[in-house]
VEXROTI-500935 format. One record per residue: chain; x, y, z of N, C-alpha, C in turn. Coordinates in steps of 0.05 Angstrom, whole numbers. Layout:
% residues N
rokol chain A&nX X&nY Y&nZ Z&caX X&caY Y&caZ Z&cX X&cY Y&cZ Z
...
//
This chain:
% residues 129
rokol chain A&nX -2001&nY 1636&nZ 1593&caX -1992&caY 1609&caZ 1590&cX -1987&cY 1603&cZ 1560
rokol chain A&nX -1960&nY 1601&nZ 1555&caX -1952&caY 1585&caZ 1523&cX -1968&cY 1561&cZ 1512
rokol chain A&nX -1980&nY 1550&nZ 1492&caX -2001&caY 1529&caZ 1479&cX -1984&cY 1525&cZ 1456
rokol chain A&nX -1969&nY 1512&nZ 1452&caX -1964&caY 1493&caZ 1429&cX -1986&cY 1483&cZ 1419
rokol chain A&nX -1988&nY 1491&nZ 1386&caX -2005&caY 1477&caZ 1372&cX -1997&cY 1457&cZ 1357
rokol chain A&nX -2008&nY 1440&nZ 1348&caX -2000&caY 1420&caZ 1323&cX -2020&cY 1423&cZ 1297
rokol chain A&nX -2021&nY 1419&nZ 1274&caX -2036&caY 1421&caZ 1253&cX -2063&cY 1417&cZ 1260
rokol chain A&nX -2062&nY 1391&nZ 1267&caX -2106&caY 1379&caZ 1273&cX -2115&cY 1407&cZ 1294
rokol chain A&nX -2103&nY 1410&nZ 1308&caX -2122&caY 1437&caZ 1322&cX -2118&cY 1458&cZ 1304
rokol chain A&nX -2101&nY 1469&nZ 1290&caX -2102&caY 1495&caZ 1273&cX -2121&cY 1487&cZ 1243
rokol chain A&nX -2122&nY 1474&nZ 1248&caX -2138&caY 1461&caZ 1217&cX -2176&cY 1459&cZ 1233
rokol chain A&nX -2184&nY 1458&nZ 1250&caX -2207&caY 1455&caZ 1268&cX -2217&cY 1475&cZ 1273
rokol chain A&nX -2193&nY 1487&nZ 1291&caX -2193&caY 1515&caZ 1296&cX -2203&cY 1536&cZ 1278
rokol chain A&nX -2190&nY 1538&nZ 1248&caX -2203&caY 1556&caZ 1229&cX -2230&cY 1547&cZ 1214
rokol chain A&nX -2235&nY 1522&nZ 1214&caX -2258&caY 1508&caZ 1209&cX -2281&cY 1514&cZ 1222
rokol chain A&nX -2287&nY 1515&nZ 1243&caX -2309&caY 1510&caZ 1262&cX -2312&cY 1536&cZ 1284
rokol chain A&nX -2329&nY 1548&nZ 1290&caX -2324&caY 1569&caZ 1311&cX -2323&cY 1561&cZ 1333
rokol chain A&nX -2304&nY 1570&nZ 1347&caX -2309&caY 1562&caZ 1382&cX -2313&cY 1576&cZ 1399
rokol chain A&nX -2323&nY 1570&nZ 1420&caX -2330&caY 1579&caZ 1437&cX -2314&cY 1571&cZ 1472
rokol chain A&nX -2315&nY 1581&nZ 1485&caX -2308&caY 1575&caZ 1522&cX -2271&cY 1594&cZ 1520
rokol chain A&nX -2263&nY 1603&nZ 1501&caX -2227&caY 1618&caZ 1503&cX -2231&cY 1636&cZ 1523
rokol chain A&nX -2249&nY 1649&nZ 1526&caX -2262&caY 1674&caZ 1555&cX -2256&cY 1653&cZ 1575
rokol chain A&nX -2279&nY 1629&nZ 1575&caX -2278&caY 1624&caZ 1610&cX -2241&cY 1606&cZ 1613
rokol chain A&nX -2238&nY 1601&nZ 1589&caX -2216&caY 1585&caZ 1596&cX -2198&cY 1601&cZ 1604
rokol chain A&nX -2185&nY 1623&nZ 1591&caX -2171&caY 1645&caZ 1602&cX -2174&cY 1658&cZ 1629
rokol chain A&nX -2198&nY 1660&nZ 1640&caX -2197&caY 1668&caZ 1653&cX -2198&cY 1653&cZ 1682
rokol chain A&nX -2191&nY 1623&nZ 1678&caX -2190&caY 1607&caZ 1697&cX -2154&cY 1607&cZ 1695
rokol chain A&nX -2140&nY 1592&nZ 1671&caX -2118&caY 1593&caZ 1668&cX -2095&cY 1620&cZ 1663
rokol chain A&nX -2111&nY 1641&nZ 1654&caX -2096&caY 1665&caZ 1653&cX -2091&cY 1665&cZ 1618
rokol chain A&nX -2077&nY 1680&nZ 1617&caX -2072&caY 1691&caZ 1580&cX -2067&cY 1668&cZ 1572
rokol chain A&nX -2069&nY 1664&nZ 1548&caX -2070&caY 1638&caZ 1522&cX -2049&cY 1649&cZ 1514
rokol chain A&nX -2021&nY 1643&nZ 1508&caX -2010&caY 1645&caZ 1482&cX -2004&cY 1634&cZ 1464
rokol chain A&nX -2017&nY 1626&nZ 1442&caX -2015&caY 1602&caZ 1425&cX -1989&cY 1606&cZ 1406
rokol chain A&nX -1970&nY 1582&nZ 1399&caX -1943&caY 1578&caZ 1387&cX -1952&cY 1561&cZ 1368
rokol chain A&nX -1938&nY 1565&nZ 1348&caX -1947&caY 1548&caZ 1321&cX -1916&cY 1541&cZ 1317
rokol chain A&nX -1907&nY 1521&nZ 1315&caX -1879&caY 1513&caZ 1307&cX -1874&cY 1510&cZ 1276
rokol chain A&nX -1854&nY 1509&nZ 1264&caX -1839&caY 1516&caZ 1235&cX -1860&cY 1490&cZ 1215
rokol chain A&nX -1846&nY 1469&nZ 1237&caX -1858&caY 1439&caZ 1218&cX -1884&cY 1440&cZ 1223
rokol chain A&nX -1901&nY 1460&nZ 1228&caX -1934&caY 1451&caZ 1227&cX -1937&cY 1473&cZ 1205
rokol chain A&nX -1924&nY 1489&nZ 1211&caX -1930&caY 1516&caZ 1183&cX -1930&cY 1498&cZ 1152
rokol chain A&nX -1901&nY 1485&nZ 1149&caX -1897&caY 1460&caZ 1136&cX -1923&cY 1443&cZ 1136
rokol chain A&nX -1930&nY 1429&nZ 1148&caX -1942&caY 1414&caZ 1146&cX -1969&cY 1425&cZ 1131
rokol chain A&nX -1977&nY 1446&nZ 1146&caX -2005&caY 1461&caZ 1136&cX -2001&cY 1466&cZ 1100
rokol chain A&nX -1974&nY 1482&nZ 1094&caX -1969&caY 1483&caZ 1067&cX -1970&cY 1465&cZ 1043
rokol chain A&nX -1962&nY 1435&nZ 1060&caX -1971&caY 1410&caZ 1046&cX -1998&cY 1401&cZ 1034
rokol chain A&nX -2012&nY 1415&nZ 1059&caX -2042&caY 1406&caZ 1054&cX -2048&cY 1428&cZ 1042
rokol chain A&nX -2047&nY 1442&nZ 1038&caX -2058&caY 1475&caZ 1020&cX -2048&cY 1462&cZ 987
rokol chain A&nX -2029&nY 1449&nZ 989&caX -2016&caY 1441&caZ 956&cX -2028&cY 1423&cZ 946
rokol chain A&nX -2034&nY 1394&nZ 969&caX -2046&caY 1379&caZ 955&cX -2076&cY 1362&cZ 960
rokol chain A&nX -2076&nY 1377&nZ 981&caX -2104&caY 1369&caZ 978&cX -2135&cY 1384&cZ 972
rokol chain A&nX -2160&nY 1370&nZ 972&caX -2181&caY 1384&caZ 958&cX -2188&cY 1412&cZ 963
rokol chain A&nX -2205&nY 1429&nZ 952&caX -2209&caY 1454&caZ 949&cX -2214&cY 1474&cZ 980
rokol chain A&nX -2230&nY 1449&nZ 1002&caX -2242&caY 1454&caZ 1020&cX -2219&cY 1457&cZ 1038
rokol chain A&nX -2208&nY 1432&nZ 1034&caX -2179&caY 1428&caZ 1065&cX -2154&cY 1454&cZ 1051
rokol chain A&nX -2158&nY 1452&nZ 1024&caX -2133&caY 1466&caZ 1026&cX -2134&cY 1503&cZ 1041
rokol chain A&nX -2169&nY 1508&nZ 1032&caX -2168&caY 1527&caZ 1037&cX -2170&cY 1533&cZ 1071
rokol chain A&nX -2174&nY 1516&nZ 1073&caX -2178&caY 1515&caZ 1112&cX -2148&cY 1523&cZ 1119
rokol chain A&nX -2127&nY 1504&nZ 1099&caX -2100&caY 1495&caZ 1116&cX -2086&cY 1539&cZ 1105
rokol chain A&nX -2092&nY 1549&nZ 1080&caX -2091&caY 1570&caZ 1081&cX -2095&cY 1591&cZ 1095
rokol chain A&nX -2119&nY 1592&nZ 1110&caX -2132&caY 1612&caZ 1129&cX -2114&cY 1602&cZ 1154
rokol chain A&nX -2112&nY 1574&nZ 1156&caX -2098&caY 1574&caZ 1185&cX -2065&cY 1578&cZ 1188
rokol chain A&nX -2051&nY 1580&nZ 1166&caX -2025&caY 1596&caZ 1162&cX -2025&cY 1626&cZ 1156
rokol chain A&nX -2054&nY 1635&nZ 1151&caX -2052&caY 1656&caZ 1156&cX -2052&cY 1679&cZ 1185
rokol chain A&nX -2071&nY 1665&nZ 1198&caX -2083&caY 1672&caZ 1216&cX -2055&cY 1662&cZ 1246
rokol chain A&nX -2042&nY 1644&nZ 1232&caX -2007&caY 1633&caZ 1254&cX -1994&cY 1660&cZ 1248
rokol chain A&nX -1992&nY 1663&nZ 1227&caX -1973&caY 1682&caZ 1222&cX -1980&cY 1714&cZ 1236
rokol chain A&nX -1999&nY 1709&nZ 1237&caX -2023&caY 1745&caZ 1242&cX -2021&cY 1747&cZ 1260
rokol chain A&nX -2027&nY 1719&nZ 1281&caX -2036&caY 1723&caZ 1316&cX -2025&cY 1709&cZ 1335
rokol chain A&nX -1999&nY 1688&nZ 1317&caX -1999&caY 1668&caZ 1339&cX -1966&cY 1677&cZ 1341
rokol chain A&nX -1945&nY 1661&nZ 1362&caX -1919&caY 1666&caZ 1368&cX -1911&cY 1633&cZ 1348
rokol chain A&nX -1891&nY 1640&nZ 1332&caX -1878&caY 1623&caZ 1304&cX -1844&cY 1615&cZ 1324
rokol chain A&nX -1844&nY 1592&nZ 1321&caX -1822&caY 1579&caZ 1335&cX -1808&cY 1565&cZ 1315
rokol chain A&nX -1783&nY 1563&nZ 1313&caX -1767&caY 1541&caZ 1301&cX -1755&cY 1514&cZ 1309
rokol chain A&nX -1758&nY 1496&nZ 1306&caX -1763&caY 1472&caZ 1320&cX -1737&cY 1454&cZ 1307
rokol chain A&nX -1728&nY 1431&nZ 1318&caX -1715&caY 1410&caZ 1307&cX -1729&cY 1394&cZ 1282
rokol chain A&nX -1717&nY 1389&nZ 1262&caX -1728&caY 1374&caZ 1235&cX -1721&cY 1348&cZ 1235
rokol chain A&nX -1699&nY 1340&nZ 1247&caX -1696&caY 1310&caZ 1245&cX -1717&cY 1293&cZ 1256
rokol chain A&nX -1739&nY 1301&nZ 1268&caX -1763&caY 1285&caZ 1276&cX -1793&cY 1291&cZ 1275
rokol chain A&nX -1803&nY 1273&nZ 1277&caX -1842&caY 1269&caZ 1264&cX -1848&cY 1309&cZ 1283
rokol chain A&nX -1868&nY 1308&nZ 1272&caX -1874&caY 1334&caZ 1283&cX -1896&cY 1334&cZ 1306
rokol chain A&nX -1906&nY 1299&nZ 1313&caX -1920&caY 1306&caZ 1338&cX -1888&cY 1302&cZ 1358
rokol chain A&nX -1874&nY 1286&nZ 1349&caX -1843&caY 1290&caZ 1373&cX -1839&cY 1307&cZ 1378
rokol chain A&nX -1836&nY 1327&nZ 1356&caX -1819&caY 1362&caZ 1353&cX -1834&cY 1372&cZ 1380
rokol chain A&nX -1864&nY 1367&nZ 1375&caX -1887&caY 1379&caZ 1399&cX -1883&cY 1368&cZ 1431
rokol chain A&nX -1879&nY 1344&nZ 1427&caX -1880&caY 1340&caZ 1452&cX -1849&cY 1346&cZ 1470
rokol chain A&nX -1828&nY 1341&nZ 1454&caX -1809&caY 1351&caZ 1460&cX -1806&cY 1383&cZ 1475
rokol chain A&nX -1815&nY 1397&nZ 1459&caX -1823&caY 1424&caZ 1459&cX -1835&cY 1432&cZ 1484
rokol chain A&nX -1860&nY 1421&nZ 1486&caX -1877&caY 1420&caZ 1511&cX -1856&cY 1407&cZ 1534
rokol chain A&nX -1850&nY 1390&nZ 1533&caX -1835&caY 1378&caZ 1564&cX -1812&cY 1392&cZ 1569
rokol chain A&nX -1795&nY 1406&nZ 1552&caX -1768&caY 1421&caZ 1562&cX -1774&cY 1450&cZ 1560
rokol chain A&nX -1799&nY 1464&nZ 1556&caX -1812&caY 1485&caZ 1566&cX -1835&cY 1484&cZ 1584
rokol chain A&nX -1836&nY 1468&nZ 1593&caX -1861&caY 1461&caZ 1605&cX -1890&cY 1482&cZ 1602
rokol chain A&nX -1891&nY 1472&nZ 1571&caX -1909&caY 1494&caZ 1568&cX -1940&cY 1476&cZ 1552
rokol chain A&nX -1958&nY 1478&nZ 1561&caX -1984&caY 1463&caZ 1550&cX -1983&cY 1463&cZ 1523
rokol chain A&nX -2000&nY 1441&nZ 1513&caX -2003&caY 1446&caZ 1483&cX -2030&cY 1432&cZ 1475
rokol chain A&nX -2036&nY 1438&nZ 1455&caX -2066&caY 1447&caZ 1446&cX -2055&cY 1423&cZ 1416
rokol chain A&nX -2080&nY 1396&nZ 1411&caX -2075&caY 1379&caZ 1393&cX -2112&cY 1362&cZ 1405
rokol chain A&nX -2112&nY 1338&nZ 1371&caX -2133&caY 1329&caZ 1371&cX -2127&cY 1298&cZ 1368
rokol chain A&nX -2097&nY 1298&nZ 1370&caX -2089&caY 1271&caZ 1363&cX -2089&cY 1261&cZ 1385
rokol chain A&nX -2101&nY 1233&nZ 1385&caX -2105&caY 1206&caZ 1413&cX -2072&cY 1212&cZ 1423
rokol chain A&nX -2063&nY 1198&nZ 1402&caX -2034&caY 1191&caZ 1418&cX -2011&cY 1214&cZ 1424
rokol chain A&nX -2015&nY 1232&nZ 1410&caX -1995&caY 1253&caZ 1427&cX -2006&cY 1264&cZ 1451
rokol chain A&nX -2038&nY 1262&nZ 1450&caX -2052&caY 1277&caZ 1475&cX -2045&cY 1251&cZ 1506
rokol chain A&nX -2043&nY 1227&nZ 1494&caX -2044&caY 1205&caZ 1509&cX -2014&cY 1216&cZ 1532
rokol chain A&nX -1993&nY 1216&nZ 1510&caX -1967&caY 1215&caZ 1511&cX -1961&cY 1240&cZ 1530
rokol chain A&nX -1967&nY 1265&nZ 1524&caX -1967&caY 1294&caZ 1539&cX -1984&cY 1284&cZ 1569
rokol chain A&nX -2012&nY 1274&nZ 1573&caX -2015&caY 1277&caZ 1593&cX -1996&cY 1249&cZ 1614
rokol chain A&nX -1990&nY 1234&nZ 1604&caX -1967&caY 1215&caZ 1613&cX -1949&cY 1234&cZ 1629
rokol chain A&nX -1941&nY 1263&nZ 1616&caX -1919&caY 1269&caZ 1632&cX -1942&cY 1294&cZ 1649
rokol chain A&nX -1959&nY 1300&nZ 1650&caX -1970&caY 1312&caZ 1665&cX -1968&cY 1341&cZ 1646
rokol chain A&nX -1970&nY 1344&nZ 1614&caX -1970&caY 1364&caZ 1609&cX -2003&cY 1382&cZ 1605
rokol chain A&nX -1997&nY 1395&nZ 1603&caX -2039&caY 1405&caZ 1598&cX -2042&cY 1397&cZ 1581
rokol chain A&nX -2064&nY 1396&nZ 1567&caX -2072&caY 1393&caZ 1544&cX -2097&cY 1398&cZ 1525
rokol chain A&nX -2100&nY 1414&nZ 1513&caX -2122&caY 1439&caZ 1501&cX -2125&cY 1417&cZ 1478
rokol chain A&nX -2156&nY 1413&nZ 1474&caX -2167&caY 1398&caZ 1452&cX -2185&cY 1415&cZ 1446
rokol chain A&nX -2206&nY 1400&nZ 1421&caX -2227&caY 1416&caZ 1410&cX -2256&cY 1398&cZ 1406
rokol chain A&nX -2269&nY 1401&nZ 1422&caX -2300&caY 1385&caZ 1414&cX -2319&cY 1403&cZ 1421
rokol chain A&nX -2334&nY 1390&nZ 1407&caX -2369&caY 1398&caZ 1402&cX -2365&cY 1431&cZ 1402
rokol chain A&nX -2346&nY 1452&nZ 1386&caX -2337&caY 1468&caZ 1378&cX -2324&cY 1486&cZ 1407
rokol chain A&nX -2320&nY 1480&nZ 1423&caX -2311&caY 1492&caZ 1447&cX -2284&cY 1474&cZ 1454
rokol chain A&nX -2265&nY 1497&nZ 1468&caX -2237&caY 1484&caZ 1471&cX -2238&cY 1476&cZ 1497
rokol chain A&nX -2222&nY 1451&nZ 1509&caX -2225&caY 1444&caZ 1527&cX -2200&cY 1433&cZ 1531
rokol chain A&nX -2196&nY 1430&nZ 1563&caX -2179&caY 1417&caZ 1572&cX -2179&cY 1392&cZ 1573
rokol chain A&nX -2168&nY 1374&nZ 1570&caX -2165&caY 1346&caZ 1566&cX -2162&cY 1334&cZ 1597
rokol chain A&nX -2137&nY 1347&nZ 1605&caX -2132&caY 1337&caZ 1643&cX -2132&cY 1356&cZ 1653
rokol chain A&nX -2155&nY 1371&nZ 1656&caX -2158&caY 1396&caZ 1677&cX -2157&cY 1383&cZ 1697
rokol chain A&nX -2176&nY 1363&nZ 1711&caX -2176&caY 1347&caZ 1735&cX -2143&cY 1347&cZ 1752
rokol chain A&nX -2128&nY 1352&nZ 1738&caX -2095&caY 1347&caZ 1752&cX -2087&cY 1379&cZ 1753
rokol chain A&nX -2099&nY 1408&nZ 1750&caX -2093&caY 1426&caZ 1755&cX -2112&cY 1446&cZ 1773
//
């Protein structure tokens, strides 16, 4: 299964260890996580300008996109949670984020949706699969 990420989960993600990707996989089948162009961007922003801690988080997690994850090129003329949700509804492919309102917006159309708490990844609307 394809996972669109957005920055707040790749920025979490390299932050914090997680735990449950075994049982989740093996309820939903393979993970393949996609990092799109404008989040690579985005992460590079925060590596430039902000403090010592975030930048180096936003570093490890463009590293680790580049190492393990599938790198997509996306449309620029719009915000990059659009780019995502766009992405997700004309591939109908889940995506993995921490933000209220794109997670709000995705499960609106019935897309999956992979979050991150209390260091374990979770499904947001498993209940609908």
């Amino acid at each position: 299964m394809n996972v669109i990420c957005d920055t707040s989960f790749l920025m979490v993600l390299v932050s914090e260890p997680t735990r449950q990707l075994d049982i989740m996989e093996s309820d939903l089948g393979k993970l393949c996580f996609i990092v799109p162009d404008v989040v690579l961007d985005e992460l590079r922003r925060i590596q430039v300008m902000a403090g010592p801690k975030r930048s180096m988080i936003a570093r490890t997690a463009i590293k680790i996109a580049r190492s393990k994850f599938k790198l997509v090129k996306l449309t620029r003329s719009q915000s990059v949670d659009d780019a995502i949700f766009d992405y997700a509804k004309a591939n109908k492919c889940a995506a993995a984020t921490l933000d209220k309102n794109l997670k709000k917006k995705l499960i609106e159309i019935e897309i999956l949706v992979f979050t991150l708490s209390k260091n374990r990844i979770m499904v947001a609307n498993y209940s609908r699969y």
